[in-house]
C-alpha positions as CSV (number, residue, x, y, z in Angstrom):
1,X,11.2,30.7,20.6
2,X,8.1,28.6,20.8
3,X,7.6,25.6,22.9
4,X,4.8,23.0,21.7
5,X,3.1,20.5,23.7
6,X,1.8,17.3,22.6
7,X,-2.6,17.0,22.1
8,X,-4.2,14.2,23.8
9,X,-7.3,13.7,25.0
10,X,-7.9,16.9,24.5
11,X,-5.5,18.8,26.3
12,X,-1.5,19.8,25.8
13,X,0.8,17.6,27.5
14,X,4.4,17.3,27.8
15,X,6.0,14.1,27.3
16,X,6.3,11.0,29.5
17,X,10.4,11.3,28.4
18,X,10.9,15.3,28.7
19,X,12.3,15.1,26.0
20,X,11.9,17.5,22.9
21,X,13.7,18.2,19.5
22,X,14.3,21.7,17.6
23,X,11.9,22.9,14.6
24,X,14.9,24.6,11.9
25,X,13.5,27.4,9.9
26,X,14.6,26.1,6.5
27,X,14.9,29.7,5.2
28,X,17.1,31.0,7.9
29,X,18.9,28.0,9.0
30,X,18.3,28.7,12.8
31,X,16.0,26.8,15.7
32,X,12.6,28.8,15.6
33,X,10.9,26.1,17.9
34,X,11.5,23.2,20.3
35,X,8.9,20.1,19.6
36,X,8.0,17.4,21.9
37,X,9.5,13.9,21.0
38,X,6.8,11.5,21.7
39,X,7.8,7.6,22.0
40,X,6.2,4.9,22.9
41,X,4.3,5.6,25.8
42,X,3.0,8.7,24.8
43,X,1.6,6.9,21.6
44,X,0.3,4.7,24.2
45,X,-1.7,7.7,26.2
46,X,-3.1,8.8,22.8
47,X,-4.0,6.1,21.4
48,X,-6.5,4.9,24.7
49,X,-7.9,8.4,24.6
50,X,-9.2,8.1,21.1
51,X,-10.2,4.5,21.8
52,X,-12.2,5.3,24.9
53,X,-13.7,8.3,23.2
54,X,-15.3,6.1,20.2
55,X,-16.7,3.7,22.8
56,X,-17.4,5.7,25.6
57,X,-17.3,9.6,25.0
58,X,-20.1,11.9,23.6
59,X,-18.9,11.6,19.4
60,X,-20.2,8.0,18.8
61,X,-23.6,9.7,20.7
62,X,-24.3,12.2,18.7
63,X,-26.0,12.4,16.0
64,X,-24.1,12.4,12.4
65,X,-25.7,16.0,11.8
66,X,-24.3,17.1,14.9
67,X,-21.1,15.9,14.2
68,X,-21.3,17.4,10.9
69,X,-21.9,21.0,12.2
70,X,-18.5,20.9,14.6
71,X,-16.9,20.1,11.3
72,X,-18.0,23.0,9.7
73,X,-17.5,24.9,12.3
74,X,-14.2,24.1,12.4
75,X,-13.7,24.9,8.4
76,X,-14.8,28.2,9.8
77,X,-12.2,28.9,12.5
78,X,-9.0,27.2,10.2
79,X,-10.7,30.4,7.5
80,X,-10.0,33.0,10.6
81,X,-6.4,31.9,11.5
82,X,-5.4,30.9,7.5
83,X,-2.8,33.4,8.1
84,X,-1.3,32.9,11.1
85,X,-1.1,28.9,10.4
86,X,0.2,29.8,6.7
87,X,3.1,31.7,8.5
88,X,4.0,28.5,10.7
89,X,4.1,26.6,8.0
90,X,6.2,28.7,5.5
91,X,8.8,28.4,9.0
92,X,8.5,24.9,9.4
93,X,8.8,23.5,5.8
94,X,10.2,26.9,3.9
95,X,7.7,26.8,1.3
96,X,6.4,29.9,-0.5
97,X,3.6,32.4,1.7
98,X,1.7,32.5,-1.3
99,X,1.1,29.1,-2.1
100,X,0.6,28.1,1.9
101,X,-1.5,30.8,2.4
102,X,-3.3,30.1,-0.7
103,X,-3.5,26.5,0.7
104,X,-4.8,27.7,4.4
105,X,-7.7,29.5,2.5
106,X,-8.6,26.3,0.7
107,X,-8.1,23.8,3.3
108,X,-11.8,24.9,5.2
109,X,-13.7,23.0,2.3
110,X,-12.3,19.7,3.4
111,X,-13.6,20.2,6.6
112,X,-17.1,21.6,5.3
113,X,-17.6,19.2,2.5
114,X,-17.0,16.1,5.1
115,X,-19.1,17.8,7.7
116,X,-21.6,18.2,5.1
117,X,-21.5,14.3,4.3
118,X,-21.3,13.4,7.5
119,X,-25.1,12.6,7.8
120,X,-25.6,11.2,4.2
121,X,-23.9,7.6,5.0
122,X,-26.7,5.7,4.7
123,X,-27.2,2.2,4.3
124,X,-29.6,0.0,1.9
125,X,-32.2,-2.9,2.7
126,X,-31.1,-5.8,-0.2
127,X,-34.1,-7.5,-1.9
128,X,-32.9,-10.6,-0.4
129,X,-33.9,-13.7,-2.6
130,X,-35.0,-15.6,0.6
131,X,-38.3,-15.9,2.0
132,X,-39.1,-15.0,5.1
133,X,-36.0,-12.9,5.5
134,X,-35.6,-8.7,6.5
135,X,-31.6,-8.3,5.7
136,X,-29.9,-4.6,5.2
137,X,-26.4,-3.2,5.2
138,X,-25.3,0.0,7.5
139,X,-22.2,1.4,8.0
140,X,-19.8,1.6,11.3
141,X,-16.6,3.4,11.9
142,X,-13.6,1.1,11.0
143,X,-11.9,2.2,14.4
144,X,-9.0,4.4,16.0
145,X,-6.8,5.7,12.7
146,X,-3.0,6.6,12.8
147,X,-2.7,9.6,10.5
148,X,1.1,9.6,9.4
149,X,1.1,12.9,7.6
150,X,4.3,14.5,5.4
151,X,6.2,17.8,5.8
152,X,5.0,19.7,2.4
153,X,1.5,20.3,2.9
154,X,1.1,19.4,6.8
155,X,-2.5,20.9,7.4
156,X,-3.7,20.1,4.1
157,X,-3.0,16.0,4.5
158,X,-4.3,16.6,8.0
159,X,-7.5,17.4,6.1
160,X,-6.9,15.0,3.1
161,X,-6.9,12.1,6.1
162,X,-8.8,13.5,9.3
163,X,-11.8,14.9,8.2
164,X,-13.0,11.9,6.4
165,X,-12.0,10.1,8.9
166,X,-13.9,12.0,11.6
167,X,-17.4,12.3,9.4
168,X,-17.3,8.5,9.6
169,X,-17.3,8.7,13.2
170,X,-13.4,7.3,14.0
171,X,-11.2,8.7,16.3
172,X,-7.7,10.0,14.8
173,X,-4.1,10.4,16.2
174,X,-1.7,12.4,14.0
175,X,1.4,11.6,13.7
176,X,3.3,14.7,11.3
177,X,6.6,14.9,10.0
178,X,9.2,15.9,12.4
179,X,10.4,18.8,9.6
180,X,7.1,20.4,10.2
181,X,4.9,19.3,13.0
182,X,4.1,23.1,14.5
183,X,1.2,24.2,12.1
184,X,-0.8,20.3,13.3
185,X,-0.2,21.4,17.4
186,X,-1.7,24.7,16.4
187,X,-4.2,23.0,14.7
188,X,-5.2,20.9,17.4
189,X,-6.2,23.8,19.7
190,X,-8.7,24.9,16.7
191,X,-10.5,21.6,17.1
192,X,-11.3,22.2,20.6
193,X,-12.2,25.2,20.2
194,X,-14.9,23.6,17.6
195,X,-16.4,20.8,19.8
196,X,-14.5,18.3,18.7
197,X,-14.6,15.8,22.6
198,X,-11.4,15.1,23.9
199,X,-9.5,11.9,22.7
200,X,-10.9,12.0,19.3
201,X,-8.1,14.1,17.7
202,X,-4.5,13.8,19.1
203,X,-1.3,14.9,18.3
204,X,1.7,13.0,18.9
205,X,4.9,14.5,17.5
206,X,8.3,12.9,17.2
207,X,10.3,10.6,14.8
208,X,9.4,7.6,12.6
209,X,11.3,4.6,14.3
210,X,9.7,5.8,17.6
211,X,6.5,7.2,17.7
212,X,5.5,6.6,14.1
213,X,6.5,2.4,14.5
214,X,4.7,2.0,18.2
215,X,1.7,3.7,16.3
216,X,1.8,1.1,13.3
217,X,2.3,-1.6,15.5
218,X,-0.6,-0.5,18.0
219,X,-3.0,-3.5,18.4
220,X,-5.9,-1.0,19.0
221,X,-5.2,0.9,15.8
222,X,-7.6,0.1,13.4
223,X,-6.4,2.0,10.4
224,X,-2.9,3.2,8.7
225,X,-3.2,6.6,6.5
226,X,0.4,7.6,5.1
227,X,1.9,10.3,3.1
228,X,5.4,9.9,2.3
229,X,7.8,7.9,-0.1
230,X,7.4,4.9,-1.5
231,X,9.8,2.6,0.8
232,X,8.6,3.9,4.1
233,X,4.9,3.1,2.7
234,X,6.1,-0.7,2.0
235,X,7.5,-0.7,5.3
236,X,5.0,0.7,7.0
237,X,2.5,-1.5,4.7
238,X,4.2,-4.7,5.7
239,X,4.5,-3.5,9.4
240,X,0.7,-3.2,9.6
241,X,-0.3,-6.3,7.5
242,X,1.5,-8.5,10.9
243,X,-2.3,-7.2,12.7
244,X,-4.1,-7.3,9.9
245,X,-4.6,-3.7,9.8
246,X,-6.3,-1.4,6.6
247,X,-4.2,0.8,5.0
248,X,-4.1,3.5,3.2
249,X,-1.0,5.0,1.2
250,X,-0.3,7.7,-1.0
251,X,3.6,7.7,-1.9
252,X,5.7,9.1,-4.4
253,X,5.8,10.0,-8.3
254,X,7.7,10.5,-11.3
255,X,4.8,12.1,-13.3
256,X,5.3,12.5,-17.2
257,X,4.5,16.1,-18.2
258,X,3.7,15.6,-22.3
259,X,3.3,18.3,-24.6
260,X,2.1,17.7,-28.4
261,X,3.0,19.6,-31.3
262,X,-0.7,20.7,-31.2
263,X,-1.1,21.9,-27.8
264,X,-0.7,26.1,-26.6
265,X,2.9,26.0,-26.4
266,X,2.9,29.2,-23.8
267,X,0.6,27.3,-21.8
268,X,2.1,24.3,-22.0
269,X,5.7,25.7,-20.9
270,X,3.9,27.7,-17.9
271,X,2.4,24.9,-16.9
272,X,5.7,22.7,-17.2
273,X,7.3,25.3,-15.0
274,X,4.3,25.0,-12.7
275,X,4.6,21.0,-12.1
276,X,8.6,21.1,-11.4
277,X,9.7,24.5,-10.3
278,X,6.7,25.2,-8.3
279,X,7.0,24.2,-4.1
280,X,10.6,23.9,-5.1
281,X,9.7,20.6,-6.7
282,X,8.9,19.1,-3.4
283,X,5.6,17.7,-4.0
284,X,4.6,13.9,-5.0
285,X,3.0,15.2,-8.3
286,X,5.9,17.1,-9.2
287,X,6.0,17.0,-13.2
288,X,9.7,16.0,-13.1
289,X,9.7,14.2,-16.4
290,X,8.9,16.4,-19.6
291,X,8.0,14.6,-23.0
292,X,8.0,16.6,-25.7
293,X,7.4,16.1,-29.3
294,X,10.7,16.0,-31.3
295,X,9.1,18.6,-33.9
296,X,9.1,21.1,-31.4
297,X,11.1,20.1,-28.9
298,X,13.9,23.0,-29.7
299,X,11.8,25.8,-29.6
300,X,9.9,24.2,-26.5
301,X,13.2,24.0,-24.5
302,X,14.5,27.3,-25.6
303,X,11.2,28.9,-24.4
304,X,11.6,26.6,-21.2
305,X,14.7,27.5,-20.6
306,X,13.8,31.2,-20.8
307,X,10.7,31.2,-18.0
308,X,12.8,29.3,-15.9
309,X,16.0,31.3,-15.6
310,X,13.5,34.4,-14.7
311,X,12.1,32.2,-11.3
312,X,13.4,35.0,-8.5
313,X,14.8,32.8,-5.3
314,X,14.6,33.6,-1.8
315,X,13.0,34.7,1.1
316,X,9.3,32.6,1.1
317,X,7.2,35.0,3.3
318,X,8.0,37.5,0.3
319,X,5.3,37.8,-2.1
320,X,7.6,37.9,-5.4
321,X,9.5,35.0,-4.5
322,X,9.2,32.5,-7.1
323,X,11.8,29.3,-5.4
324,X,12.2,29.0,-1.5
325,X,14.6,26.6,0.0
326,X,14.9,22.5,0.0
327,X,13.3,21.9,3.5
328,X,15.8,20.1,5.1
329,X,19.4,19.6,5.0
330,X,19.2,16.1,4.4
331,X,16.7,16.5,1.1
332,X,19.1,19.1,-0.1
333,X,22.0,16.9,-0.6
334,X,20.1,14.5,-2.1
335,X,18.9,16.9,-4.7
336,X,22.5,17.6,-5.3
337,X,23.7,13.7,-5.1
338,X,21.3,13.2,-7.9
339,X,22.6,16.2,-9.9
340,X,25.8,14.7,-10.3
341,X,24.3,11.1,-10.7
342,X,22.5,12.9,-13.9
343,X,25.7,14.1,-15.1
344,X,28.0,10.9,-14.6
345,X,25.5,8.9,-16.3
346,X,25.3,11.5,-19.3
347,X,22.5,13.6,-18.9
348,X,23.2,17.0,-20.3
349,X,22.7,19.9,-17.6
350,X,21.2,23.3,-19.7
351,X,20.0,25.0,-16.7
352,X,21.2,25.5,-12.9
353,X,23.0,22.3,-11.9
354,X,24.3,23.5,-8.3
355,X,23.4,25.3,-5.1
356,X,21.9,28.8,-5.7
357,X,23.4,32.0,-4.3
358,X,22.9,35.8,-4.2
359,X,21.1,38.5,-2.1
360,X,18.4,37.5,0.2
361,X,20.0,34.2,0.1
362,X,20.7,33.3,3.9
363,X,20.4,29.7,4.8
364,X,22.1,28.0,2.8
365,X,19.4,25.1,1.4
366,X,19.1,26.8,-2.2
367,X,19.2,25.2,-5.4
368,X,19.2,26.6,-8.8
369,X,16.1,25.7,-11.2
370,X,18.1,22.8,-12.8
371,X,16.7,21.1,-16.2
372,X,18.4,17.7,-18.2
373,X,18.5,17.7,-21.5
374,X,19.5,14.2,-23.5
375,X,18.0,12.0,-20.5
376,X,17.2,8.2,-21.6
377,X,14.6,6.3,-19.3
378,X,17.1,4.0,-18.2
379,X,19.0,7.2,-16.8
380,X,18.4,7.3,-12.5
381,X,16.9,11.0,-13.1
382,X,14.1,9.6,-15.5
383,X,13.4,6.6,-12.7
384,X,14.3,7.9,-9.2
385,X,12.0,10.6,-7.2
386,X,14.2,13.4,-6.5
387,X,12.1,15.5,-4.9
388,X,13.2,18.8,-5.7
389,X,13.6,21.1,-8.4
390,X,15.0,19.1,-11.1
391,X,13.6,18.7,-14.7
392,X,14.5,15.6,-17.3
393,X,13.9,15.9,-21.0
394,X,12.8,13.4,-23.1
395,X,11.9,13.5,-26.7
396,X,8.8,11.4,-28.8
397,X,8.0,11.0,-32.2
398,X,4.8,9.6,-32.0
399,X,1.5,9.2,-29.6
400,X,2.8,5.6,-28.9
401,X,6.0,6.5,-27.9
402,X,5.2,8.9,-25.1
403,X,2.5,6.6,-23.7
404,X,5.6,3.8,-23.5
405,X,8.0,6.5,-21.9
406,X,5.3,7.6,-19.5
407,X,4.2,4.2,-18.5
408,X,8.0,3.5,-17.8
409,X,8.6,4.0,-14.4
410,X,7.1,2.2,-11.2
411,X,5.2,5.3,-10.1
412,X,1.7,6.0,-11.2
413,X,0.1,9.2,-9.3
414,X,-0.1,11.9,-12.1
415,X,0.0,12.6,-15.3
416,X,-0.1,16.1,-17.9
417,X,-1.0,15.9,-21.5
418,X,-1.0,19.1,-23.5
419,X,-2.7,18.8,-26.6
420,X,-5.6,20.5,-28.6
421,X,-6.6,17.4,-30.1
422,X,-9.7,16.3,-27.6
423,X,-9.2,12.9,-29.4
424,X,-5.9,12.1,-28.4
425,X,-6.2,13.5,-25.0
426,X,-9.1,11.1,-24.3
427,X,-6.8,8.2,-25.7
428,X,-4.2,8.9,-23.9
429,X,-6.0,9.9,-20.8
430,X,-6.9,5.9,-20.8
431,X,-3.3,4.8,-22.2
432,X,-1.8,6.4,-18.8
433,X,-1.6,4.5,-15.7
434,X,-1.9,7.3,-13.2
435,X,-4.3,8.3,-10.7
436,X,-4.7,11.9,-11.8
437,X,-4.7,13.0,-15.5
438,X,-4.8,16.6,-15.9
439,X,-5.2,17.4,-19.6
440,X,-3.9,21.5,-20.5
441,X,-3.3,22.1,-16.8
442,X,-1.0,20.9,-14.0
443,X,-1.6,20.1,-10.1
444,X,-5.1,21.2,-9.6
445,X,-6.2,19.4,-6.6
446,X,-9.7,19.5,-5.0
447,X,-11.8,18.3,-2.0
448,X,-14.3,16.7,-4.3
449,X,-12.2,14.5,-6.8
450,X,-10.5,11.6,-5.4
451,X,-6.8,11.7,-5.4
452,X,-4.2,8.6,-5.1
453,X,-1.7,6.2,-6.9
454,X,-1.5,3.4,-8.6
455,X,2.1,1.1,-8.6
456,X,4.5,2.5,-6.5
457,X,2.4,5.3,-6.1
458,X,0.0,4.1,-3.3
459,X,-3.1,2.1,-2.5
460,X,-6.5,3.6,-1.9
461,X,-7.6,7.2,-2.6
462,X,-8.1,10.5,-0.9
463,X,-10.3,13.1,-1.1
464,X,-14.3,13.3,-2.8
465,X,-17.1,10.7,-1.5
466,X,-14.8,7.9,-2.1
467,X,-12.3,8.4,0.1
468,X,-14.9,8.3,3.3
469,X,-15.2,4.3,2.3
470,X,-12.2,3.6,3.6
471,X,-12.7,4.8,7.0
472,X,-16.0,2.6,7.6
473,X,-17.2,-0.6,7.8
474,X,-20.3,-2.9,6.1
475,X,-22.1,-4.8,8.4
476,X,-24.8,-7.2,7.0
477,X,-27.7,-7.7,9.3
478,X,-29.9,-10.6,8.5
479,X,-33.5,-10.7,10.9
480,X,-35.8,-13.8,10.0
481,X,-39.4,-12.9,9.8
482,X,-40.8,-16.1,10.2
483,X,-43.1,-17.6,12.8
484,X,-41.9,-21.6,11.5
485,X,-39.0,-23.5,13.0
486,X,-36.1,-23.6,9.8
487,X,-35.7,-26.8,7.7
488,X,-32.9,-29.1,8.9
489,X,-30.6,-27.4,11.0
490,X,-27.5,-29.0,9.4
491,X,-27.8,-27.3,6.2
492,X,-26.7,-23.6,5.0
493,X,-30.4,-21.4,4.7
């Protein structure tokens, strides 16, 4: 068993409590590691390190291109342990091998596309439209950022959040999930090793009320980026708007997956299968609603039905498992509370419906692909996130229809439409309010296309040149060129 440290100012420290808290191995259902449980003062040593090392250390000296290069030399060393850090995660969180690993292997173009934009910031001279007058915008770092990231995907949101952050020249602390905060420690030591100074990536683990909150509440935090579900964002949005600080937020889903009469019907049921079944359904983009055309809808379901009875549940580090655990125990009951909400409320269960069982079944957190048939979108299972491996059906008639059932809901992160009719995809590409539209294919992500929410779904967006905005600020420098003493001193220029 593994004992972790906490990361500040570049070193690995124990607590100022001594006090730590077991990692469970989702899979196996036994302690694999003891974390550190950070609290307040330890958020308090972190978060001066990465404030003195904006002001005073060696980053905010060197030059953006230097920066730049530690960043991609980083993407290089994440590339040479992608294995190793897969592994930890697949024990932390209990997701499949092949999906983290193919993550790990991915996760290095974060780090070299922001290191790689790291020295193209530039600012612009205005054409002011007053005489005598030199004025130009440039850019700053916003300030020390609290990264709050979520137990799915640690390293990638590490990426999604730090490596922006770090091109535009701020200072991070990380705060991950306490289901799966091993993978970011391990991390940490990979920055060093990079030349990344101390203090301008820490790693404080521990639990939301305490090390989380005295992060939010910081007055030398500068910057709020969250992952996580809707009503800690609120809270954690109201919390920082008492100090005025920016925020960023990208929260949960319940993302409409549409099929046509029109569109490849084996694609489109893989691709179904792919947005719920796929991470065990724990992902904000899972594609937990299905709308599909009432022509078809039989022979859709029937088909659906079929690819997902043959998923193959299990042990994640194995390569043919399709379905690995819920992460915690917590999230598993409240997959299976809302299985029976579904059923009181009279949704028709055609597939799983309970815990899963069998050989190579050991710890317990399993649940059985599970699809609704008959769901209305005043049902809870059409409204709620479930977040886990639970399908609704609902039927449409017409293009109109489905845009009113997919708009239905207070989320707004993703969205599917399968269809061969390039017309109606572009219609209803605009008719969606989502962040992400993914016509004939389902949760493709990448470093270059910005990612985020709209309602309930978050504020701001991640990843591609956009997402860098947020971590700077404009300054507006005005310089007078004149040799004459101004006009009357009492009135604006």
């Amino acid at each position: 068993m593994k004992t972790y440290q906490l990361f500040i100012d570049g070193a690995f420290v124990d607590t100022v409590s001594g006090s730590w808290f077991d990692s469970i191995d989702p899979y196996r259902g036994t302690i694999w590691a003891k974390l550190p449980r950070g609290g307040e003062a330890d958020v308090e040593r972190a978060v001066a390190a990465a404030k003195r090392a904006m002001t005073e250390g060696p980053w905010s000296r060197m030059s953006a291109t230097e920066r730049g290069s530690i960043l991609v030399r980083l993407a290089g060393l994440i590339a040479d342990n992608a294995e190793r850090l897969a592994q930890i995660e697949v024990r932390d969180n209990g997701k499949l091998l092949t999906e983290m690993l193919g993550q790990m292997r991915y996760i290095p173009h974060w780090w070299r596309y922001y290191g790689g934009l790291a020295d193209k910031l530039q600012g612009h001279v205005v054409p002011i439209d007053k005489p005598d007058m030199f004025a130009f915008v440039e850019h700053e770092p916003v300030g020390v950022v609290a990264a709050l990231t979520a137990w799915n995907s640690p390293l990638l949101f590490v990426a999604f959040k730090c490596a922006p952050a770090l091109a535009a020249g701020c200072a991070v602390v990380v705060k991950p999930s306490e289901f799966a905060s091993a993978s970011t420690l391990e991390f940490a030591e990979l920055a060093a090793l990079a030349g990344i100074p101390p203090g301008m990536f820490n790693v404080v683990t521990g639990f939301g009320p305490e090390a989380g909150k005295a992060l939010v509440d910081h007055p030398d935090i500068a910057m709020v980026t969250f992952t996580g579900s809707d009503t800690t964002g609120a809270a954690i949005y109201a919390q920082a708007a008492k100090s005025m600080k920016r925020v960023a937020l990208e929260l949960g889903g319940k993302s409409p997956n549409i099929v046509f009469a029109d569109a490849d019907i084996d694609a489109a049921v893989a691709g179904v299968v792919s947005g719920i079944f796929a991470a065990t359904g724990q992902t904000c983009i899972a594609g937990s609603r299905l709308l599909v055309q009432n022509s078809i809808r039989n022979d859709f379901v029937e088909r659906l039905i079929e690819m997902a009875s043959s998923a193959r549940i299990g042990d994640p580090m194995l390569p043919q498992t399709n379905i690995g655990p819920i992460t915690t125990p917590s999230q598993y009951q409240k997959v299976l509370d809302y299985i029976d909400i579904a059923k009181r409320e009279g949704a028709r269960c055609i597939l799983g419906g309970k815990p899963a069982s069998g050989k190579g079944i050991s710890g317990g957190q399993f649940i059985e692909p599970t699809i609704f048939d008959d769901v209305t979108s005043r049902m809870r299972i059409a409204q709620e996130e479930v977040f886990g491996p639970v399908l609704s059906i609902l039927g449409f008639d017409d293009e109109a229809e489905a845009v009113r059932i997919a708009n239905d809901t207070i989320y707004g992160l993703a969205a599917g439409v399968w269809t061969n009719d390039m017309k109606r995809a572009l219609r209803m590409r605009k008719a969606l309010r989502a962040g992400t539209i993914w016509v004939n294919t389902y949760r493709a992500v990448s470093f270059m296309m910005p990612f985020g929410g709209m309602k309930h779904s978050g504020l701001g967006r991640e990843n591609g040149i956009e997402a860098i905005n947020d971590f700077l600020e404009r300054k507006s420098v005005w310089i007078s060129t004149s040799d004459s003493i101004p006009g009357n001193p009492f009135v604006m220029r």
